[in-house]
C-alpha positions as CSV (number, residue, x, y, z in Angstrom):
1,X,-10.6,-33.8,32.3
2,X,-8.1,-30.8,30.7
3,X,-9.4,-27.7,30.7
4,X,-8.6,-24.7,28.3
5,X,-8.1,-21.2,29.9
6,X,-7.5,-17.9,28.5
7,X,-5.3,-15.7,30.4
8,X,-5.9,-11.8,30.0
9,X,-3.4,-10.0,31.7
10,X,-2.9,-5.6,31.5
11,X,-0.8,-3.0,33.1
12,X,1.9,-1.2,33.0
13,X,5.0,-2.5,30.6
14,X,8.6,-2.7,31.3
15,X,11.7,-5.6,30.5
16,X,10.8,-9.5,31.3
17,X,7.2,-9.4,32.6
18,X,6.2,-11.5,29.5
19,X,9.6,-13.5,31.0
20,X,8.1,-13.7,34.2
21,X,4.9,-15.0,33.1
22,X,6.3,-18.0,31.2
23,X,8.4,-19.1,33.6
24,X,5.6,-19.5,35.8
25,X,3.1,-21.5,33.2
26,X,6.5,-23.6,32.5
27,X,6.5,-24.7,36.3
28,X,2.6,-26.4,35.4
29,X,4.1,-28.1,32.4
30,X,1.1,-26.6,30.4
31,X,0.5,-26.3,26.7
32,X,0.3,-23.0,24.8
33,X,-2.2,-23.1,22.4
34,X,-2.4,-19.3,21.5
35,X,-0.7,-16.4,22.7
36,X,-0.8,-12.4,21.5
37,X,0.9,-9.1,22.9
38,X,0.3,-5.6,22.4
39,X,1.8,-2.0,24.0
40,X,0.0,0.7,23.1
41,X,1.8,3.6,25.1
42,X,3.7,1.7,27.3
43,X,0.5,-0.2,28.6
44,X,0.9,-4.7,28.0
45,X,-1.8,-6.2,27.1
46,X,-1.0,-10.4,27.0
47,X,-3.4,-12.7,26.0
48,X,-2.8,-16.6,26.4
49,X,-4.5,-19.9,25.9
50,X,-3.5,-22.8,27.9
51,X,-4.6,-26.4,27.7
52,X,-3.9,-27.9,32.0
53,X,-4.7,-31.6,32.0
54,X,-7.5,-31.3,34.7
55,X,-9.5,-28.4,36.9
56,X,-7.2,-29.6,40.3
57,X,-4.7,-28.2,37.8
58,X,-5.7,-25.6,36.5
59,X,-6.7,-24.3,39.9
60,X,-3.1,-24.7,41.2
61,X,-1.8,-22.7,38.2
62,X,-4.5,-19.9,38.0
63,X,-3.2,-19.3,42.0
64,X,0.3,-18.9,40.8
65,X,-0.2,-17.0,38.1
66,X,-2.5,-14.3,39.6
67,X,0.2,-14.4,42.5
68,X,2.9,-13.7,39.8
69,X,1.0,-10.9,38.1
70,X,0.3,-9.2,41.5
71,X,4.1,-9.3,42.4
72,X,4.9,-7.4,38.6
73,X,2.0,-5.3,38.6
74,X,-0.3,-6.2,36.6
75,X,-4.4,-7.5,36.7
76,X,-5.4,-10.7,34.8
77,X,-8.5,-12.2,34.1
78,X,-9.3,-16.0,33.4
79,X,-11.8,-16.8,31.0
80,X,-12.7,-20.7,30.3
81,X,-13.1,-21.9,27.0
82,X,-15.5,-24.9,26.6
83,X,-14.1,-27.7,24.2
84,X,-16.9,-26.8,21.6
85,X,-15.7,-23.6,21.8
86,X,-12.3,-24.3,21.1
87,X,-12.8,-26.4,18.3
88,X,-15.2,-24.3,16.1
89,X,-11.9,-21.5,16.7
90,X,-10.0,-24.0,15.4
91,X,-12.0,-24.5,12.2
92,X,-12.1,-20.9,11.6
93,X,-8.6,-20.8,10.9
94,X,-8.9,-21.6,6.6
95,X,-11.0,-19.0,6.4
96,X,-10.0,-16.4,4.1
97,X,-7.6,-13.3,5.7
98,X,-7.5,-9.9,4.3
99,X,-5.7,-6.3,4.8
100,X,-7.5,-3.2,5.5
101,X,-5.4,-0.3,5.3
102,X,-6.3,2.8,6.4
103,X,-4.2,6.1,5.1
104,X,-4.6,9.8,6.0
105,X,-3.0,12.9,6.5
106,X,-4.5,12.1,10.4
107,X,-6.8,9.7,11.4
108,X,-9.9,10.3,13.2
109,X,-12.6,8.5,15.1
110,X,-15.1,8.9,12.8
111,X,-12.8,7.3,10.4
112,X,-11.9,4.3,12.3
113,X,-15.8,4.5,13.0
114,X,-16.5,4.3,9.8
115,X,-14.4,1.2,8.3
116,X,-15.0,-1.0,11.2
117,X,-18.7,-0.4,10.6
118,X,-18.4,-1.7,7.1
119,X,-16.3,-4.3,8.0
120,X,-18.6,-5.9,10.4
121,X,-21.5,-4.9,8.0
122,X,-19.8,-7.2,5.5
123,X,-19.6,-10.3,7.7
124,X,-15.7,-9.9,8.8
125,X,-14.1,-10.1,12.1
126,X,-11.0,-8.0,13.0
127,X,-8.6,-9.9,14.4
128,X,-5.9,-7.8,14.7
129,X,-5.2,-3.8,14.2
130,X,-1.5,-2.4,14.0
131,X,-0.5,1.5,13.6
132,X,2.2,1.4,10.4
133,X,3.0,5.1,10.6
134,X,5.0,6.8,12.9
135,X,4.4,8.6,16.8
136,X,2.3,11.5,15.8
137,X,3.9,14.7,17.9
138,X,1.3,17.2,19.4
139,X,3.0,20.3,18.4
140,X,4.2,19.1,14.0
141,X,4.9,22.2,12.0
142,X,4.3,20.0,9.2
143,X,1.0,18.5,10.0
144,X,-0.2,19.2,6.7
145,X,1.6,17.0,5.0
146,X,2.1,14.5,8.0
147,X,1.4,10.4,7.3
148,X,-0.7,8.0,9.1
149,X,-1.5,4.9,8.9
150,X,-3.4,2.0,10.5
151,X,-3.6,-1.7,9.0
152,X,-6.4,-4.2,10.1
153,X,-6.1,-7.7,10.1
154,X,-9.8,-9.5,9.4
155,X,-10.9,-12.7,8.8
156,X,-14.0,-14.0,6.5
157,X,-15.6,-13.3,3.3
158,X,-17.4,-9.8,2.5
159,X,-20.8,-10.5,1.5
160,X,-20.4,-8.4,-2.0
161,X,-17.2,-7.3,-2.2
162,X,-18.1,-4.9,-5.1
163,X,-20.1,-3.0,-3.2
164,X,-17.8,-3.1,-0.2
165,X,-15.3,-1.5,-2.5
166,X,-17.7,1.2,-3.5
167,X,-18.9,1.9,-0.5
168,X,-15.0,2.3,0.7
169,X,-14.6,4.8,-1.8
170,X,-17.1,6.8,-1.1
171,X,-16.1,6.7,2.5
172,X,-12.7,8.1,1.1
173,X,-14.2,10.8,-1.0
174,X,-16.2,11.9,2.3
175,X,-13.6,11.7,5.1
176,X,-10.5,12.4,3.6
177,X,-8.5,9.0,3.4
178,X,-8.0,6.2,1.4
179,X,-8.8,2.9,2.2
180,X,-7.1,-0.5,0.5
181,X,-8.4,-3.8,0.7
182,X,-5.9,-6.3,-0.2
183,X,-5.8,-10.5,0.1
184,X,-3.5,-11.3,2.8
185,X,-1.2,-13.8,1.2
186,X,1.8,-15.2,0.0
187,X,1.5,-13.0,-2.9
188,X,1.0,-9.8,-0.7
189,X,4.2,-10.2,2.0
190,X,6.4,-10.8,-1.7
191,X,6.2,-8.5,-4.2
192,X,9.4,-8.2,-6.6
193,X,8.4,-5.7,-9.3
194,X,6.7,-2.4,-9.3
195,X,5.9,-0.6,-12.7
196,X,5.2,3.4,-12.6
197,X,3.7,5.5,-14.9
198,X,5.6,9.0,-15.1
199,X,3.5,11.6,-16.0
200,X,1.4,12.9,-13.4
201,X,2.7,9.9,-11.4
202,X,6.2,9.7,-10.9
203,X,6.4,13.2,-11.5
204,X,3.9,16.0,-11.2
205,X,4.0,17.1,-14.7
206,X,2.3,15.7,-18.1
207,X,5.6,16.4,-20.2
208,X,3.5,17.1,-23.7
209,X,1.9,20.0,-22.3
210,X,5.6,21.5,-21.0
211,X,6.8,21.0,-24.7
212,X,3.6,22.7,-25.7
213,X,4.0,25.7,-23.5
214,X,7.9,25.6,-25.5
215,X,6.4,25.0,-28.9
216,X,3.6,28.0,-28.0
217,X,0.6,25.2,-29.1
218,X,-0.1,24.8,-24.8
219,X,-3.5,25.2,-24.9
220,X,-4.2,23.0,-27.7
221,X,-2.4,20.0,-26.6
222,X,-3.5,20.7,-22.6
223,X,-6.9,20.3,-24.1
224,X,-6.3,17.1,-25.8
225,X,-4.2,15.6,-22.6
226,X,-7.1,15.6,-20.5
227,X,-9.9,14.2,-22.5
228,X,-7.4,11.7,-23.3
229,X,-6.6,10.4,-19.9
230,X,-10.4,11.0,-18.8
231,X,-10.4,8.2,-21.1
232,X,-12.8,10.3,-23.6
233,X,-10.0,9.5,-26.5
234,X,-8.4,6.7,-27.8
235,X,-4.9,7.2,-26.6
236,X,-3.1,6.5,-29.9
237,X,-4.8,9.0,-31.8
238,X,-4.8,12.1,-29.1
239,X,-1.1,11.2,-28.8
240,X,0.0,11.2,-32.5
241,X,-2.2,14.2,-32.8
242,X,-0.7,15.9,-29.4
243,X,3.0,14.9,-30.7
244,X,2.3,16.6,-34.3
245,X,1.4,20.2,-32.9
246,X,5.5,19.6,-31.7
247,X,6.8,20.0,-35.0
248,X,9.5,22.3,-35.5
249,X,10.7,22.7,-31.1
250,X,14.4,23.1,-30.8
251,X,15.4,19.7,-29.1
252,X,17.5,22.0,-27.1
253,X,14.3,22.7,-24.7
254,X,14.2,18.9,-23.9
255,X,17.2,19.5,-21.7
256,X,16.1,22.4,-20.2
257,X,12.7,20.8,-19.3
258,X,14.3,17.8,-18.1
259,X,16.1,19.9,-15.2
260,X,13.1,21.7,-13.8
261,X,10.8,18.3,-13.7
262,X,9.4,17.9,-10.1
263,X,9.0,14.3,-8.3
264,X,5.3,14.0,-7.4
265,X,5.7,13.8,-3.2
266,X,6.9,10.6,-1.8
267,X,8.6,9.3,-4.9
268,X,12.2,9.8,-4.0
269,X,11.2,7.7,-0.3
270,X,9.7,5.2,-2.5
271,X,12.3,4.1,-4.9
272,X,14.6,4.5,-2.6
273,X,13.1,2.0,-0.2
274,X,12.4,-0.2,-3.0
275,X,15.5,-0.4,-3.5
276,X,17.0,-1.3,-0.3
277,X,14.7,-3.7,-0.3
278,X,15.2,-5.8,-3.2
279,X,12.4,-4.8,-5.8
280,X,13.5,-4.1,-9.4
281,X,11.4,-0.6,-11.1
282,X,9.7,0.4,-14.0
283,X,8.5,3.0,-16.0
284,X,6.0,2.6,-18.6
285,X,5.2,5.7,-20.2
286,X,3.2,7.3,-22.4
287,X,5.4,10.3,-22.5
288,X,8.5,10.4,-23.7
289,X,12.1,8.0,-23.2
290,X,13.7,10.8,-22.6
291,X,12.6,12.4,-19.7
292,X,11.8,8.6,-18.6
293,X,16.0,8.2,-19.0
294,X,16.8,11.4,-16.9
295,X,14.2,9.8,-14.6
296,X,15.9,6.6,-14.3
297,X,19.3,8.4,-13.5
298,X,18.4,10.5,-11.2
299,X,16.3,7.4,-9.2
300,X,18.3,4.1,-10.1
301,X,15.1,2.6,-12.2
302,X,15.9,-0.7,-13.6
303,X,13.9,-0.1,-16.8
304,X,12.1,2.5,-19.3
305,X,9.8,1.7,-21.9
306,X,8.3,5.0,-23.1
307,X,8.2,6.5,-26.7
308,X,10.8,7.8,-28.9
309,X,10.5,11.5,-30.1
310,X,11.8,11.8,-33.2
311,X,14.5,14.7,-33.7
312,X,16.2,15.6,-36.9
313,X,18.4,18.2,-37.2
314,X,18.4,19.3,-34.2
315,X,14.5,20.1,-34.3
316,X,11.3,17.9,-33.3
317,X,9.4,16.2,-36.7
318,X,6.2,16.0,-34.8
319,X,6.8,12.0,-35.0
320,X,7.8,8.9,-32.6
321,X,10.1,6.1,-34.0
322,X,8.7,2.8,-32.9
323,X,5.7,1.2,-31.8
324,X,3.8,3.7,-28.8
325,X,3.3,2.6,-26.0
326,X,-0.3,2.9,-25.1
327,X,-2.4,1.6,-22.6
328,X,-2.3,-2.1,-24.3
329,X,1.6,-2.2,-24.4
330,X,1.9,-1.3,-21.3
331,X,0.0,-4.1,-20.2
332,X,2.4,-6.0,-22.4
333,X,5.4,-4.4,-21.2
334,X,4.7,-5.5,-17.6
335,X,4.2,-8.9,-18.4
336,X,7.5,-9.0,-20.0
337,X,9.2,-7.8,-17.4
338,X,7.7,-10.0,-15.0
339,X,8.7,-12.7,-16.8
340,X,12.2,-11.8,-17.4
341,X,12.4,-11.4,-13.1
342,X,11.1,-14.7,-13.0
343,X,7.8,-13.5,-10.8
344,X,4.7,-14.3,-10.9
345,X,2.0,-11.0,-11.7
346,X,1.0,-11.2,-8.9
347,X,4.1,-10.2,-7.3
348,X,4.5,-7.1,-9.4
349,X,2.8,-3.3,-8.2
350,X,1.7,-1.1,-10.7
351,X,1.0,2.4,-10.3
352,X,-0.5,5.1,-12.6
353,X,-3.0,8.1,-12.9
354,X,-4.9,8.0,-16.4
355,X,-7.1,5.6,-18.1
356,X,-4.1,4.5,-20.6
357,X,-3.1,3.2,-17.6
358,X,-6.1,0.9,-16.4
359,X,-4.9,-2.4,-18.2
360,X,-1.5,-2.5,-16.8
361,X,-3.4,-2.1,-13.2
362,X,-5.6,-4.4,-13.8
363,X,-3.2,-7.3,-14.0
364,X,-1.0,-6.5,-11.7
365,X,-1.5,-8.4,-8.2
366,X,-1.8,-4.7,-6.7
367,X,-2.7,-2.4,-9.1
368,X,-2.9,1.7,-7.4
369,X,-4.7,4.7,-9.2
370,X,-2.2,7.2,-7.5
371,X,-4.2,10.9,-7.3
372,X,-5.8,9.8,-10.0
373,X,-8.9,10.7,-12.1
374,X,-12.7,9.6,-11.1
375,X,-13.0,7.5,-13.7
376,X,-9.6,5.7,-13.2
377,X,-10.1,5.4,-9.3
378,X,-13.6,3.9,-9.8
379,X,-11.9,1.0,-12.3
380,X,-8.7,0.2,-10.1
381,X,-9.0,-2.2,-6.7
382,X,-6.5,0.3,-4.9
383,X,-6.2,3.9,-4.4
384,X,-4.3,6.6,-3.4
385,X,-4.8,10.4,-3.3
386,X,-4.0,11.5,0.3
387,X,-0.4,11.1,0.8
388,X,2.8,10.9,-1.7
389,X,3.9,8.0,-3.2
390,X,5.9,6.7,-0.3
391,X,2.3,6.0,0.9
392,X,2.4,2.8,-1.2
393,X,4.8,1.2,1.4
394,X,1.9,0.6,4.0
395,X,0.2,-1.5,1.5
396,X,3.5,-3.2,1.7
397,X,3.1,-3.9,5.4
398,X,6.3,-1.3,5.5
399,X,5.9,0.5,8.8
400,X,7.8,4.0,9.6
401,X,9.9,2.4,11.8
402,X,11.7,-0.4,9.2
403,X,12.6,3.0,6.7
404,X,15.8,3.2,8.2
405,X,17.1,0.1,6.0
406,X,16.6,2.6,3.1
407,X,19.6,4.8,4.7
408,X,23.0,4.3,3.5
């Protein structure tokens, strides 16, 4: 009668011990039905499930093999799995997969302690976790602003996923980190498209209230802005009402503006990564096309869809020409882009901070509230307020090690 053993060997790594191993199960002409490694600081841990056609078998090969791992060095344990056993693992394997991704400036034990609690509170098994970020040096003069990152595999269906959500929020709020919990599919490992918002996104300035600092109506305009994107205005009105107190700036300060804008941190890494990687980028702004232009020259965006300021004789009318792009067209906007890629929305990213920006991140397959405000973060699936932009490249699967491919 075949028998089905697990093989757990540990130790010390170096070159061909996995080599070693294999040639050894080759010699009993078994089958591999699973197999798994890991090195966590230059420590192997192999796992691997054989099928031998009968315990005489399996009794032969166990000998070899723990010969084998004496001779290299390393201890292994043999575990047997019944039949039954075997089967019900093999009819676990439609269930539903997801991504837990954990993002900090570091991570703690009390935050791993936290999300695996939640995660098995919520019915899921953890099948595999991975480190995306890079080796984290003892002595790092810039700690502050260092990046790390851990990505769980699990396996199941939350029991209310709402309240998982909310209950991984307020985790973040507590500890310090942001947590994303994605679908692991097709859909995930292929997005094509990512669509920012500027202000306070891409960059770390609302535009309006620079021109209204210029135009001497700051205060004004600053107060407008953020009852607007605390979503306590309709956008269309606070923006034509924002744009009027304008009236009369030289167009010369446009320039000048345009030259001192700061990227928000991470967003240079990001676009260029994006880039090398194949993904066409967006912006789809409320502000202004101009700054959204000098924008998409200085970072190689595909396309800008923002609003036209209106400028005649060389002053500002306190108008837009053309239809403003508010929350609803940017929704639109993305869909038409999407569609002239050729993807499908759920291959496409968006990104913003305000609440004009909640119905573009709602259709999007992976929709991130970047340091954004309460009421936007409580509305969008995925946050992120810890780390820069670039951070979105670990709910890409994008470890610090691939980010060389972004070099020329």
């Amino acid at each position: 009668m075949r028998e089905i053993i697990l093989m757990s060997f540990s130790g010390p790594d170096r070159p061909r011990l996995s080599a070693s191993l294999m040639e050894v199960l080759a010699q009993h002409a078994v089958n591999i039905l699973d197999v798994g490694q890991a090195v966590i600081h230059d420590q192997l841990s192999l796992g691997v499930v054989v099928e031998s056609p009968s315990a005489q078998d399996s009794a032969l090969l166990m000998k070899d093999v723990l010969f084998r791992a004496h001779d290299i060095g390393l201890l292994v344990r043999f575990t047997p799995i019944t039949l039954e056993s075997y089967h019900q693992w093999v009819s676990g394997q439609g269930k539903a997969r997801y991504i837990v991704t954990l993002l900090a400036r570091k991570i703690t034990a009390e935050q791993l302690a936290a999300v695996t609690r939640i995660v098995a509170d919520n019915g899921l098994n953890i099948d595999g976790l991975n480190r995306l970020s890079g080796r984290v040096p003892l002595e790092d003069e810039n700690a502050g602003l260092g990046k790390a990152c851990v990505e769980f595999s699990v396996r199941g269906e939350p029991n209310n996923i709402n309240s998982m959500r909310a209950e991984f929020l307020r985790l973040a709020n507590d500890l310090n980190m942001d947590i994303a919990f994605q679908r692991d599919d097709a859909y995930r490992r292929n997005r094509r498209v990512v669509c920012f918002d500027m202000d306070s996104t891409l960059i770390e300035h609302e535009v309006i209230d620079e021109l209204a600092k210029a135009a001497g109506v700051g205060e004004q305009v600053a107060a407008i802005t953020e009852r607007a994107m605390q979503g306590e205005l309709d956008f269309k009105q606070s923006f034509e009402a924002r744009v009027a107190l304008l009236k009369g700036l030289n167009a010369s300060v446009l320039a000048e503006i345009a030259a001192r804008l700061k990227l928000s941190e991470g967003a240079e890494n990001l676009v260029k990564t994006l880039k090398a990687l194949g993904y066409k980028t967006a912006i789809l702004s409320g502000g202004f096309t101009y700054f959204g232009q000098y924008l998409q020259h200085k970072l190689g965006i595909d396309y800008v869809f923002a609003n036209d300021l209106e400028i005649v004789d060389g002053q500002v009318t306190g108008r837009v020409v053309g239809q403003v792009v508010d929350g609803q067209r940017k929704a639109e906007l993305l869909r038409d882009i999407a569609a002239k890629e050729g993807v499908h929305l759920e291959q496409v990213i968006a990104v913003g901070d305000g609440a004009n920006d909640l119905p573009m991140l709602s259709i999007a397959g992976l929709g991130i509230a970047f340091r954004a405000k309460p009421l936007v973060r409580q509305n969008a699936r995925q946050a992120i307020s810890t780390l820069g932009l670039d951070g979105i490249l670990y709910l890409l699967g994008v470890r610090d090690r691939d980010l060389d491919l972004g070099k020329s």
